[in-house]
Structures are given as C-alpha cells and as structure tokens.
C-alpha positions in Angstrom: 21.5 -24.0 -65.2 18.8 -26.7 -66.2 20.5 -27.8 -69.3 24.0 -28.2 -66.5 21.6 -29.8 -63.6 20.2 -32.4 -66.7 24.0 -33.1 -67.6 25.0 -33.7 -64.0 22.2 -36.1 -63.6 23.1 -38.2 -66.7 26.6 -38.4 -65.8 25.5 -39.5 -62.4 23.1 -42.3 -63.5 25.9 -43.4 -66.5 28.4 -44.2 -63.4 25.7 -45.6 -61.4 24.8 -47.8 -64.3 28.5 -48.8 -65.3 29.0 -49.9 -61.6 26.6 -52.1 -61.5 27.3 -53.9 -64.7 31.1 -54.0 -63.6 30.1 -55.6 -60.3 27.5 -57.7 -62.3 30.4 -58.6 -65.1 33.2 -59.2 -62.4 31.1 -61.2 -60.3 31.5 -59.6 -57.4 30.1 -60.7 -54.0 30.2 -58.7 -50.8 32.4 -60.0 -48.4 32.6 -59.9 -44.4 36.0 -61.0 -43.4 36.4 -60.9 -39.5 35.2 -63.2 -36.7 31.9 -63.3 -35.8 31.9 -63.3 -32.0 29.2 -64.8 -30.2 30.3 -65.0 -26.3 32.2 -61.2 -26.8 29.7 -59.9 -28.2 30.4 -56.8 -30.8 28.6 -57.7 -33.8 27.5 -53.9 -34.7 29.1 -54.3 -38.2 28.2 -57.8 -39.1 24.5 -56.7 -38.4 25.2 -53.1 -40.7 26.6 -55.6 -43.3 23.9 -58.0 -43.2 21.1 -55.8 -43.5 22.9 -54.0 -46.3 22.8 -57.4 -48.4 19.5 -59.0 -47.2 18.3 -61.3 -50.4 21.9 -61.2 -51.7 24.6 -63.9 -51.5 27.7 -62.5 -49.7 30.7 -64.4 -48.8 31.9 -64.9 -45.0 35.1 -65.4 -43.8 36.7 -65.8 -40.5 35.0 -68.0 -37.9 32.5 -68.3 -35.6 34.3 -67.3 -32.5 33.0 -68.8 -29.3 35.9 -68.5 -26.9 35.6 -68.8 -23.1 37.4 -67.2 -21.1 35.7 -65.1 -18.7 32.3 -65.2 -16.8 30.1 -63.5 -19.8 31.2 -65.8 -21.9 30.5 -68.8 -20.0 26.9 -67.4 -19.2 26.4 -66.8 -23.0 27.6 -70.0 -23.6 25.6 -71.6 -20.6 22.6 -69.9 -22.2 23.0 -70.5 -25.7 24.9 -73.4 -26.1 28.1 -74.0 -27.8 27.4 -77.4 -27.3 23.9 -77.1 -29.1 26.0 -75.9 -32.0 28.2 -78.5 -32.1 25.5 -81.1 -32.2 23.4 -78.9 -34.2 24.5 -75.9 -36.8 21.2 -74.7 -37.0 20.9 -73.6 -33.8 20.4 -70.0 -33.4 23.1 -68.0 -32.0 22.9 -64.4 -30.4 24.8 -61.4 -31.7 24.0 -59.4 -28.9 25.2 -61.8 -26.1 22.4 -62.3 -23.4 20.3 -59.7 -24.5 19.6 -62.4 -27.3 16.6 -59.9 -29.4 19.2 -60.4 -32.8 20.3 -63.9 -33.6 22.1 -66.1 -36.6 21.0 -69.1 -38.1 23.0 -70.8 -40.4 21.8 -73.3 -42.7 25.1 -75.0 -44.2 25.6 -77.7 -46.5 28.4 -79.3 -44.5 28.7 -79.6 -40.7 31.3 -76.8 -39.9 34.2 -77.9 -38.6 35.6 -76.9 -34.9 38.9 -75.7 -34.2 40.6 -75.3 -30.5 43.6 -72.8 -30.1 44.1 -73.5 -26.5 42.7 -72.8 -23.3 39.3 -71.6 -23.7 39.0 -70.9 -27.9 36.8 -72.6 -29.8 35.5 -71.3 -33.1 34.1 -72.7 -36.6 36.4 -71.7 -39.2 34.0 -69.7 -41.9 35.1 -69.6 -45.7 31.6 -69.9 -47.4 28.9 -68.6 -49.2 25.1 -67.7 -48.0 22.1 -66.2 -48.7 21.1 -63.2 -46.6 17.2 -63.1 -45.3 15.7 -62.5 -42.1 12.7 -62.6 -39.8 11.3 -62.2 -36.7 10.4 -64.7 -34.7 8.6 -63.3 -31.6 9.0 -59.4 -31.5 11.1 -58.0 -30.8 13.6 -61.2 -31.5 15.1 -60.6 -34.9 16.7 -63.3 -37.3 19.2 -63.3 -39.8 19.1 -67.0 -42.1 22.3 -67.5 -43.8 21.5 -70.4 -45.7 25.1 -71.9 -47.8 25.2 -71.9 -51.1 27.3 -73.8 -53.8 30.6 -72.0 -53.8 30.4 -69.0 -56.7 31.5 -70.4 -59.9 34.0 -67.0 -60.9 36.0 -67.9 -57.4 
C-alpha cells in the first residue's frame, strides 16, 4: 500500500512538474477576455482571476465598459468619474459600483483609447498586457495595480 501511495505521489508531482514547464516553454499567459464593467457592476470573476495571478503578468481583453444607461450607472459614474478617466487613466475605478471598498488602477503605457456605440456606451477597448499587484489603501478599500507591460514577445 506504501510502495502504491509513494508511486501515486511521484506520478502526481511528474504531471505537476511537466505542466509547469509546458506553460513555462509555451509561454503561456493567463488571459481574462470579457468586459470589465464598471457602472454594472459584476466583476465577481475578474476579482477571482486577479487574485489568482497577483505578481503575474496576464493578458486582458475586452474593454473597460462604462455604459450609461440607467440611474446606477449615472450615480457610479457621477461618483467616480468617467470623465476623470478620460482625462486621467490612472484614476481608480470601482468594481463593486458605489460600494467602492475594491478598485482598479491601471498604469498603461499608452492613453487607452475611447470608443462610443451609441446612446449611452462608452468603453476603452482592452487588448494588453499587465502586471497583477495589489494593496490596500485605507481598510477596508482594496486595490488591484495593473501596471502595462511591453507586449509578450511569443504573441
């Protein structure tokens, strides 16, 4: 039984191990590829996928999506400031709509670039590369850098 135990537990760590040199070899970056929604806020898997990479580069795509269209949106926006973004990236933005305790802050290398699909939609197309960190600033506010880094050389 030990001797069968000490074999599963070798095979185990031998796939483990030859995972993580495939990944490592194929050059494989996680990658989070829906909108990020910041006046409808529902951001629970963003945050799961964040704090599953923190000190990791991981590639997001999609867009910063802050549509108006109905009062919440307009008070996270009136709180927030999509204006604010536009004149400044770095400006932090809530993923939990006015609760505002979890925020974003991207640090990008280019000013992102706005796009308006009609009455009300406005969002920052996403196609980039960060670093995953985060911090507190005043407990229990929680946030998540996303600095931009040089696109990945194996893309």
């Amino acid at each position: 039984m030990k001797r069968l135990l000490c074999g599963m537990l070798g095979a185990s760590l031998l796939l483990a191990i030859g995972y993580f040199i495939q990944n490592s070899l194929n050059g494989s970056i996680p990658e989070y590829q829906q909108n990020i929604s910041i006046t409808y806020p529902d951001n629970g898997e963003l945050i799961t996928f964040l704090e599953q990479h923190i000190g990791e580069v991981v590639k997001l795509s999609g867009a910063i999506d802050m549509s108006l269209s109905n009062e919440l949106s307009y008070e996270v926006s009136d709180l927030f400031g999509i204006d604010n973004f536009i004149i400044d990236p770095s400006t932090p933005l809530p993923t939990d709509g006015l609760q505002g305790e979890v925020f974003l802050q991207f640090e990008f290398t280019q000013q992102p670039h706005i796009t308006y699909g009609g009455t009300g939609v406005v969002q920052f197309p996403l196609n980039r590369y960060f670093r995953v960190t985060k911090a507190y600033s005043n407990e229990p506010i929680l946030i998540y850098n996303l600095t931009e880094i040089a696109q990945h050389a194996n893309e």
